[in-house]
C-alpha positions in Angstrom: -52.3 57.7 42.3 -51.8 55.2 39.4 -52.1 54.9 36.2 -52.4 51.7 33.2 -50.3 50.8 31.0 -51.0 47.6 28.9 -52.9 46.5 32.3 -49.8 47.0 34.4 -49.6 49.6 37.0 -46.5 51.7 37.6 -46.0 54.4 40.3 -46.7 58.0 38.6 -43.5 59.4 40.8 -41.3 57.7 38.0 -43.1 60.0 35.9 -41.2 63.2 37.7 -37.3 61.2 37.6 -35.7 61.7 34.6 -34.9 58.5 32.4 -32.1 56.2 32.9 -30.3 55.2 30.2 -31.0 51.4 29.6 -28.1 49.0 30.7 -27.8 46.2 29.0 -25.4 42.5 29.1 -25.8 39.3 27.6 -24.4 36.3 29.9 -23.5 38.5 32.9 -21.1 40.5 30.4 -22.0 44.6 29.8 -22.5 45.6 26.1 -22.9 49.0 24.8 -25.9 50.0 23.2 -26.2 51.9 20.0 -29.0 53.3 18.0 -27.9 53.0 14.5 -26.6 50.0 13.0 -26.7 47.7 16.3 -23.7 45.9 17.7 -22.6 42.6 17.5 -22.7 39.6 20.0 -20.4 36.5 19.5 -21.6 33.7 21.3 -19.1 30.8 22.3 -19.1 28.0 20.2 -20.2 25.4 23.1 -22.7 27.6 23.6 -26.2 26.4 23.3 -28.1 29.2 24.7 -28.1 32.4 26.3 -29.1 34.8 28.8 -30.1 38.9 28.7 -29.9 41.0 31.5 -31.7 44.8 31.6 -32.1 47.8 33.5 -33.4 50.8 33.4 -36.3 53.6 34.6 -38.5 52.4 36.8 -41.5 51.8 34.9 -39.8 52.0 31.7 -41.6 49.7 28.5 -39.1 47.4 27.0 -39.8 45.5 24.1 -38.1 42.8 22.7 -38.8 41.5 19.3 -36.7 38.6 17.5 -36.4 36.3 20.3 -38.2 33.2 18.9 -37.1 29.4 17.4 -34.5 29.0 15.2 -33.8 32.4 13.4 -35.2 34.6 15.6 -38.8 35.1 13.7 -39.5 39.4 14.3 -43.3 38.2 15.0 -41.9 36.8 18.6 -41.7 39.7 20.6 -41.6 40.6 25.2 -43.2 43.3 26.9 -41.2 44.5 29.9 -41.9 47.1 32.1 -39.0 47.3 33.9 -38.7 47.6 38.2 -35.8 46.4 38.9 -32.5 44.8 37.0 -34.3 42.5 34.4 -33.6 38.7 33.3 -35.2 37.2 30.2 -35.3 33.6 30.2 -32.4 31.9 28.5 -32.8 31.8 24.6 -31.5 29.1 22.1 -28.8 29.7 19.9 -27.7 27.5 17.1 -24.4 26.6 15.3 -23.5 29.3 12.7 -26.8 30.7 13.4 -27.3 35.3 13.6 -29.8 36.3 15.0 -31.6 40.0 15.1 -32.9 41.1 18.2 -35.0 44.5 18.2 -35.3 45.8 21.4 -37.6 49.4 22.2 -36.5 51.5 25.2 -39.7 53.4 26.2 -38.3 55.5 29.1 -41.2 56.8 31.3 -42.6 60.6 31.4 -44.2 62.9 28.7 -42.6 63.5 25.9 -39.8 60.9 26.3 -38.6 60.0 22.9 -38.0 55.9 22.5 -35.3 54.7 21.4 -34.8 51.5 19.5 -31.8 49.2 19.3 -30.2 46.7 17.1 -28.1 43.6 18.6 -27.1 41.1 15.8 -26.1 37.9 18.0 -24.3 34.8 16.3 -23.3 31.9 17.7 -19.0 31.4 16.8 -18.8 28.4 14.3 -16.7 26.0 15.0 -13.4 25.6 13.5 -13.0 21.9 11.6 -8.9 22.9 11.9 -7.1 20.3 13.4 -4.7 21.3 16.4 -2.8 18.6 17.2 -1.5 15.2 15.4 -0.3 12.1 17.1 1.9 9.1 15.7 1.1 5.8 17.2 3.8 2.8 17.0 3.4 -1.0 17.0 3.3 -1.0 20.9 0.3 1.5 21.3 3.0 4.5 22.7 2.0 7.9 20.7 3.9 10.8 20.3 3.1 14.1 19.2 4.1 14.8 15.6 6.3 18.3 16.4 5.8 21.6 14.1 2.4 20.8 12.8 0.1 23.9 12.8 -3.7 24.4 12.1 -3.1 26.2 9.2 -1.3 23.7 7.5 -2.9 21.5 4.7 -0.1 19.3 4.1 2.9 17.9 6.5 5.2 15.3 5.6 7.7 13.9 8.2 9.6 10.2 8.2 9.9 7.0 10.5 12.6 4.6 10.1 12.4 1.9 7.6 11.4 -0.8 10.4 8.4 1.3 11.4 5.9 -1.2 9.3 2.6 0.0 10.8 1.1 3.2 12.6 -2.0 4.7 13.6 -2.7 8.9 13.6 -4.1 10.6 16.6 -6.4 14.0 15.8 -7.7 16.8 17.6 -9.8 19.5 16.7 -9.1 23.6 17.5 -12.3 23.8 18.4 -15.1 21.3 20.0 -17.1 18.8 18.1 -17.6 18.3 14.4 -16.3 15.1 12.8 -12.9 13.7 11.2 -13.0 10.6 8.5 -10.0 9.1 7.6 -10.2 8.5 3.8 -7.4 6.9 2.1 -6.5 3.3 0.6 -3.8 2.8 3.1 -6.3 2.5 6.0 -8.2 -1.4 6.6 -11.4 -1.5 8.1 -14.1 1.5 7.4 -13.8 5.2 7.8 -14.5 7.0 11.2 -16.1 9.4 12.0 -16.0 10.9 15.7 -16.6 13.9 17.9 -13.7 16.0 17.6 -13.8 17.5 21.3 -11.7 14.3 22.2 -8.8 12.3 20.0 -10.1 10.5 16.8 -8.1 7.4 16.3 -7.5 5.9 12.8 -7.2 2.2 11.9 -4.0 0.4 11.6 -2.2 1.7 8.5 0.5 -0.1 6.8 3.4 1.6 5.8 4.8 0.9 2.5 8.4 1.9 1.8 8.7 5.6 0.6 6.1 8.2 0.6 2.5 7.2 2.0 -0.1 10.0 1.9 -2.6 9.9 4.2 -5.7 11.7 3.7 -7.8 13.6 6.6 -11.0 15.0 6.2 -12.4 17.2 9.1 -16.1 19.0 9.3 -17.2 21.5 12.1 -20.0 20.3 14.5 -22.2 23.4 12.5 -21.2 22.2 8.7 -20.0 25.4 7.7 -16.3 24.3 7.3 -15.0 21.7 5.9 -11.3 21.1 5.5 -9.0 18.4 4.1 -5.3 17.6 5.5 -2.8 15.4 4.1 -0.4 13.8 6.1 2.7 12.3 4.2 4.2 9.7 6.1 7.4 8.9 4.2 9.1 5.4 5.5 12.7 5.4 5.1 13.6 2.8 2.6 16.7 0.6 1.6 18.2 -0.1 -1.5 18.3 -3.7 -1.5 19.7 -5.8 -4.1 20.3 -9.9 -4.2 23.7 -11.6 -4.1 22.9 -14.7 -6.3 24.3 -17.7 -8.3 22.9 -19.8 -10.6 23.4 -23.5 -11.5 22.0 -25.9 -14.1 22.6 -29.4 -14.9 20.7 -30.7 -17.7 18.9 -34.3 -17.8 21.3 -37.2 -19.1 20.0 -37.6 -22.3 19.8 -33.8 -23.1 23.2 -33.0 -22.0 24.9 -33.0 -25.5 22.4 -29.8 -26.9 22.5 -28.2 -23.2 19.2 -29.0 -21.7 15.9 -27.1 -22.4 16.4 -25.1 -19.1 17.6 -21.6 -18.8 17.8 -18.7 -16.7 19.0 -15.1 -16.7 20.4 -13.0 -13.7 20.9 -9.0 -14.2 21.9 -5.9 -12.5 22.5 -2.4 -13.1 25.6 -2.9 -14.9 25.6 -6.5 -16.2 24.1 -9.9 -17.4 24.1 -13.3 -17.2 22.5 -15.8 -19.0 22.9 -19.8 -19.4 23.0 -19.6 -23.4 25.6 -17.2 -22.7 27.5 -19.3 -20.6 27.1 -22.8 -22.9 28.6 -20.8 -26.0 31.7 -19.5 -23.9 32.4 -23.1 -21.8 32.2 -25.7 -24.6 35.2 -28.1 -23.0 34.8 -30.1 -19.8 38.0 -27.7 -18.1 37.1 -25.1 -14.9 36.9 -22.0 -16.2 36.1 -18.1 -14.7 35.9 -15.0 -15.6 35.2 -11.6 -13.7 33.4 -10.1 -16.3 30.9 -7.8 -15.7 30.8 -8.6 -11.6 30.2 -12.5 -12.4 32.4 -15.6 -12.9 30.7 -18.6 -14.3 32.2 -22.2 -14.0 31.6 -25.1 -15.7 32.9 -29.1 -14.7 32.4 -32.2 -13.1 30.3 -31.7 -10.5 30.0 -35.2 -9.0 31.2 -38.9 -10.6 27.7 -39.6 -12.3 26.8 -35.9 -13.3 28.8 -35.3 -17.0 28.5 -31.4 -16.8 27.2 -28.6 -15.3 26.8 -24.6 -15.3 27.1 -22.4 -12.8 27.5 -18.5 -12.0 27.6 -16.2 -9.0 26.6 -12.4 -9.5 27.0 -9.9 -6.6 24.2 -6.9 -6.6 21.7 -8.5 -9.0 18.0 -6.9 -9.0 16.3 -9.6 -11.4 16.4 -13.5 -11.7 14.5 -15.5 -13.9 14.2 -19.1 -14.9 12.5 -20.7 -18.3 11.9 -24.1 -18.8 11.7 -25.2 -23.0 8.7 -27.9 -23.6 10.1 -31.2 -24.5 7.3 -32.2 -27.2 8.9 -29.5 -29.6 11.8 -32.5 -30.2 8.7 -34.6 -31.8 8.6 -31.7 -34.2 12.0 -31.5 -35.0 12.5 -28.1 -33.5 15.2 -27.6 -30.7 13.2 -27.6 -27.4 15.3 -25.4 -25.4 16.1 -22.6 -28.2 13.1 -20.5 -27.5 13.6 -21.0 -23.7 17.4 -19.9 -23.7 16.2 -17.2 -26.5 13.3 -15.6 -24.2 16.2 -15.1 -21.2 18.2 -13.2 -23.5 15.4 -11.1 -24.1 14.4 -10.3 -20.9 18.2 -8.9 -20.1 18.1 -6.8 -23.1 15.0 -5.4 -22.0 16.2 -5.4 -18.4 19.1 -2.9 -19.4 16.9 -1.1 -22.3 14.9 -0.1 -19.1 17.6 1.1 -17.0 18.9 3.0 -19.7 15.8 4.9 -20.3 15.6 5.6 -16.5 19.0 6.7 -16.6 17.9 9.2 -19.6 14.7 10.2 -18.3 16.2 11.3 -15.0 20.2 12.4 -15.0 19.8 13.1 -11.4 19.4 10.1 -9.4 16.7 10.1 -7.0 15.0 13.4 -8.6 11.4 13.6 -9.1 10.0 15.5 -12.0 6.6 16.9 -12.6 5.2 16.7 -9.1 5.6 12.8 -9.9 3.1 13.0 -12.5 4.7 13.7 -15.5 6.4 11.1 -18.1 9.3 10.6 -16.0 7.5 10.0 -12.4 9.1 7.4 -10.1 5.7 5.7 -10.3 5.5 5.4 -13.6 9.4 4.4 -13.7 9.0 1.2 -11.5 6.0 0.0 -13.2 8.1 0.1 -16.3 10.4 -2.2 -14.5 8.3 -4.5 -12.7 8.5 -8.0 -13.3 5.5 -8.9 -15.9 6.2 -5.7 -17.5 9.8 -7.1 -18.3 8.4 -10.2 -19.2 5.9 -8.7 -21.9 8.2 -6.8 -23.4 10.8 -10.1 -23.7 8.0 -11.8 -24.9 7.3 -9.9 -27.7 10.7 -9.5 -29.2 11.1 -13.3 -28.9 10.8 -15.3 -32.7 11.9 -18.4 -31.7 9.9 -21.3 -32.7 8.9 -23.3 -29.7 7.2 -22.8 -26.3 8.7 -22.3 -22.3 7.2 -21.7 -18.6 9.3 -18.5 -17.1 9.1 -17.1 -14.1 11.3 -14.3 -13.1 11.6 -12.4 -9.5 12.3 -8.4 -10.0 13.9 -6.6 -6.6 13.8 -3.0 -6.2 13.9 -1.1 -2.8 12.2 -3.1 -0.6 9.6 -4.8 -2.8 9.8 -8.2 -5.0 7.5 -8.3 -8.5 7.0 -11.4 -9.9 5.4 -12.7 -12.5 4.6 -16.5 -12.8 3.7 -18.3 -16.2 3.9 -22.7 -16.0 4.9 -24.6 -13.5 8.6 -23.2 -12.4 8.2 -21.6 -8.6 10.0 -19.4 -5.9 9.7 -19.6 -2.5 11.0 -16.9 -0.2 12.6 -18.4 3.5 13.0 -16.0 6.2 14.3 -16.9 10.1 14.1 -20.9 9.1 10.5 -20.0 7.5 9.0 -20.5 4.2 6.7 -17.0 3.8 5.8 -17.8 0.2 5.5 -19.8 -2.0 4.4 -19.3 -5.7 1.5 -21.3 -7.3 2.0 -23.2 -10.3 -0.4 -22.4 -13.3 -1.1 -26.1 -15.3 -3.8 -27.0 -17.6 -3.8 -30.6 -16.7 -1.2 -32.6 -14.8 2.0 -32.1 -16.1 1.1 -29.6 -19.2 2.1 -26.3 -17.5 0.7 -23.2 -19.2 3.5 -22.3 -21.6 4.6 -18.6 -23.3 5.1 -19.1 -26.9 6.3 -16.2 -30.1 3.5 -14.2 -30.9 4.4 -15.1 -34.7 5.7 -18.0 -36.3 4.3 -20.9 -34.6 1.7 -23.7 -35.8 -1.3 -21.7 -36.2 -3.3 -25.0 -34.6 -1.5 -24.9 -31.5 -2.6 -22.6 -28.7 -0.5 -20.9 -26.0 -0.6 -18.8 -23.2 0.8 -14.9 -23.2 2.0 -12.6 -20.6 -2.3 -12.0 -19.9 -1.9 -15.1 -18.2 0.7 -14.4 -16.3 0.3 -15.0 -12.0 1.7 -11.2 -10.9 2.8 -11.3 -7.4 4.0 -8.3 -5.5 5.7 -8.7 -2.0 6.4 -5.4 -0.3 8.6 -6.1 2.9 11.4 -7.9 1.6 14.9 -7.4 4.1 18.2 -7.8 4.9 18.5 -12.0 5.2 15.8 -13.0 3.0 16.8 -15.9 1.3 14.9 -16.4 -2.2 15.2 -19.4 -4.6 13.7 -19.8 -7.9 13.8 -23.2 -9.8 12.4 -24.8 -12.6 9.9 -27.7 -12.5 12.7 -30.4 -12.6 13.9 -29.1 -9.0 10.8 -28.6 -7.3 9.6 -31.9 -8.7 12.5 -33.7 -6.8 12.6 -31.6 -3.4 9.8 -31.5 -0.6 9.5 -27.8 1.3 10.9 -29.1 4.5 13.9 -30.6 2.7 14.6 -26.9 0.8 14.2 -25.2 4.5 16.7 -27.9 6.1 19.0 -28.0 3.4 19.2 -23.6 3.7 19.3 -24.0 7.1 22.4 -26.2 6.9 24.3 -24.0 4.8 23.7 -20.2 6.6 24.9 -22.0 9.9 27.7 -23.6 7.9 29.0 -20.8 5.6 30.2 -16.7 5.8 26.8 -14.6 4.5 28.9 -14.0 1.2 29.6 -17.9 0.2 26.0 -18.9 0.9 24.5 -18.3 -2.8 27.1 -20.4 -4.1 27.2 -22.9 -1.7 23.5 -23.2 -1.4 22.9 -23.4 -4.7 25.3 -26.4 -5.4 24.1 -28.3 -2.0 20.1 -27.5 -3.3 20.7 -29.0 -6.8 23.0 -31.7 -5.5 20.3 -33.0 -3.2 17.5 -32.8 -6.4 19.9 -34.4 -8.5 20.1 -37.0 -6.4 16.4 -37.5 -5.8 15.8 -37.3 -9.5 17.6 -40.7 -10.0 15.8 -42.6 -7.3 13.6 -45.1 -8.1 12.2 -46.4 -4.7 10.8 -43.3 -2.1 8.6 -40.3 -2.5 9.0 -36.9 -3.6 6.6 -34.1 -4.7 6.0 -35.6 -8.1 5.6 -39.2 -7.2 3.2 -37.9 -4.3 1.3 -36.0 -7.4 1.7 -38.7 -10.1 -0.3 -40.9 -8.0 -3.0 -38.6 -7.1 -3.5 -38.5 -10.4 -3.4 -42.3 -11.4 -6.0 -42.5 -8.8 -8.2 -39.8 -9.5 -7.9 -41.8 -13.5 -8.5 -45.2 -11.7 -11.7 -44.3 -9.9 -13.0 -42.4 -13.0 -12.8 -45.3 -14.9 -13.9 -47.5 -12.3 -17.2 -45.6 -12.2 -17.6 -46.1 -15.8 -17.8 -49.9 -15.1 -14.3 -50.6 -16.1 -12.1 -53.0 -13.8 -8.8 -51.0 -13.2 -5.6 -52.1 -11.7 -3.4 -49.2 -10.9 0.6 -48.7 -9.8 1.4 -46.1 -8.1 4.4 -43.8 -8.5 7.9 -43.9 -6.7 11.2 -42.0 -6.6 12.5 -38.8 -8.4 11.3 -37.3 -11.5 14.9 -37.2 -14.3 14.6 -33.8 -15.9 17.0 -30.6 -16.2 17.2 -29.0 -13.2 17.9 -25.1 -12.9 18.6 -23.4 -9.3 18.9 -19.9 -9.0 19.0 -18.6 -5.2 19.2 -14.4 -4.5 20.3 -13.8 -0.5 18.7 -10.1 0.1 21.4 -7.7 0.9 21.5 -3.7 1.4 
């Protein structure tokens, strides 16, 4: 005999066994039912469904409510009437996702109370933590950064001071999701990538010190978010210059001492040429020790009447100023405001390292989380090249008008700031790497640096504003930089300044070759200067320009006849050369 039930028969002896509890597991796994509040199932995180699994009476009504799309809407509901072990069809589950399920055990029999049961399922989110971090070198090799944890936010750790370049390596605790790489160091655009394998970041380069690198990591659901920094501090050297300084002024200038000067400094002392012409007045050798430095003045060849010179161990800033010649016309000394801006910029070369010295007592401390008044950061840019340079600027009251350029080392980086037509060029392994570029306003009228106050109001000038600020960040050990004035780079080619400092470093002990390169650099200039058949870089420039004139004029319908220009330019020449030392 039968009987229906919602259209489905069941056999009526089930009505005489007495009910089975209901067994329930989700994915093969048993899970204990309860009546009151429900129980909860996590789901795996690489999950992306599931499975149910049921038994019971035979004959027992099962319904299932809760089991639809995303969310589990209550209005999606099976019937079972159960015969055997039971498998629903595999459900979707969703990152981050909980879903209800209300399921209603109706046991067969009279009088058989049902019972109704909660099972709150959720689907694990995935962690955006990042497990592991990998270092990559120059030659592609990784290695795994040791001690980092998941919980960590921030890890700093070092590479040696010749490790220029690197890429990071990430990996995710848990499966997909995304990581960006965020930070200014990085070239190229961010990433973003599954985190279930590695996520590789552009090249970074490595500046000396501390580099933080930011890493910004999402789970695959977007319900955690998380932000590492990496601090990737590159061991850094103290590097300083060994330099000397020579300056021989043009024939007819020699009497007032040129219009050229220049300035050399360090920690503990200062050199400058005015200095130098007020203590060597006579013709005689003379040296001194002061201060780390010796300066000499004499003969330096039978047709040169005098010149000066000074060599300065552990300098950290150079500088050369060339005075404008037209002041003469004026009646003003041309080479007062030149020698007068120099001394400036040592005084506020040492003003600075005094106020370093005050603001941290501790050397190497760092104060307010680097922030604060005192920060390193805010230290160096106090010292950096144009920063000098303003400051000299506005202290100067000289009448009169100069191009300077001056060369600031500290660590492992060069500052420099650029104003007229006097250049540095940095050589390394029997290579120019740079050059500076001169700033003019027509052919042979440099831009020129002037006191703020007390010149012709008619005449206009150029201020630190207009300054060329270059930064090089990779100076070492061997770098070989020389800084001259218009009257020696006028006189010597490039090629002639390589072969001329290649001579010397095979010739001379590391510790002579300032010195001697200086005196063989300015010897060969001098020499050029007082040519008047061959080329050099201003006769090659002079006639550009005579024919650039000639064909202007020709295409205003004059007839031009044109000479061009030969041999050296006669000027001062100044030559300051810094060899990079630790």
């Amino acid at each position: 005999r039968l009987s229906k039930i919602s259209g489905i028969s069941r056999p009526v002896r089930a009505l005489l066994s007495p009910p089975l509890p209901l067994q329930f597991a989700v994915d093969g796994k048993p899970v204990d039912l309860e009546e009151e509040d429900g129980i909860d199932v996590d789901v795996d995180p690489t999950a992306s469904s599931i499975s149910f699994r049921f038994s019971g009476s035979n004959g027992a009504i099962l319904r299932v409510a809760g089991l639809g799309g995303k969310g589990g809407e209550e209005t999606s509901t099976l019937i079972y009437v159960l015969s055997k072990t039971q498998t629903l069809a595999r459900i979707p589950v969703f990152p981050g996702e909980k879903r209800r399920l209300t399921i209603t055990y109706s046991p067969p029999g009279p009088g058989v109370k049902s019972q109704r049961f909660y099972i709150n399922v959720r689907r694990i989110s995935n962690t955006a933590a990042i497990q592991q971090v990998a270092l990559g070198n120059s030659t592609e090799e990784y290695e795994l950064i040791p001690g980092f944890t998941p919980e960590q936010s921030r890890y700093s750790f070092s590479v040696p001071q010749d490790f220029r370049s690197m890429t990071l390596l990430v990996k995710a605790a848990g499966a997909g999701g995304s990581v960006s790489f965020g930070d200014s160091l990085f070239t190229g655009s961010k990433k973003s990538v599954s985190l279930d394998r590695w996520a590789t970041s552009d090249r970074i380069v490595l500046a000396p010190g501390p580099n933080n690198i930011k890493i910004n990591t999402v789970s695959e659901d977007r319900m955690e978010r998380r932000t590492y920094t990496i601090r990737v501090v590159r061991e850094s050297k103290h590097l300083v210059m060994n330099t000397a300084a020579m300056m021989l002024p043009k024939r007819d200038k020699i009497l007032k001492g040129g219009e050229d000067a220049f300035a050399i400094a360090g920690p503990s002392f200062r050199v400058t040429s005015g200095e130098l012409l007020l203590q060597n007045k006579s013709m005689t050798v003379k040296s001194s020790s002061t201060n780390g430095s010796r300066s000499v003045q004499r003969n330096f060849l039978d047709f040169r009447e005098a010149s000066v010179m000074t060599a300065s161990p552990r300098a950290s800033l150079i500088a050369v100023s060339d005075g404008v010649s037209a002041w003469d016309a004026l009646g003003v000394d041309s080479g007062a405001y030149s020698r007068e801006l120099m001394e400036r910029l040592c005084d506020t070369y040492m003003a600075a390292e005094d106020e370093d010295q005050s603001a941290n007592p501790s050397e190497g401390s760092v104060q307010n989380g680097g922030s604060g008044p005192s920060s390193p950061r805010k230290q160096r840019a106090s010292r950096t090249a144009l920063s000098l340079l303003s400051r000299a600027w506005k202290g100067a009251k000289t009448v009169g008008s100069a191009t300077a350029t001056l060369v600031r080392l500290e660590d492992t980086a060069l500052s420099a700031a650029v104003v007229g037509d006097s250049q540095f060029v940095v050589i390394r392994d029997d290579k120019i790497i740079y050059t500076s570029p001169v700033q003019e306003i027509a052919f042979n009228t440099p831009y020129q640096l002037a006191a703020p106050d007390g010149n012709p109001s008619h005449l206009e000038f150029q201020s630190p504003k207009d300054a060329r600020k270059i930064t090089l960040r990779d100076m070492r050990e061997g770098d070989v930089v020389i800084l001259g004035t218009d009257g020696f780079f006028d006189n010597l080619f490039p090629e002639d300044i390589k072969r001329i400092t290649r001579d010397v470093l095979k010739k001379e002990p590391i510790e002579n070759v300032p010195a001697a390169l200086t005196e063989a650099l300015l010897e060969e200039s001098f020499k050029v200067s007082e040519k008047i058949t061959g080329n050099s870089p201003w006769a090659k420039e002079a006639s550009r320009e005579v024919k650039k004139e000639a064909a202007r004029l020709r295409r205003a319908g004059e007839d031009v006849e044109y000479e061009l220009a030969f041999g050296g330019k006669p000027d001062d020449i100044t030559v300051v050369v810094g060899v990079v030392t630790n």
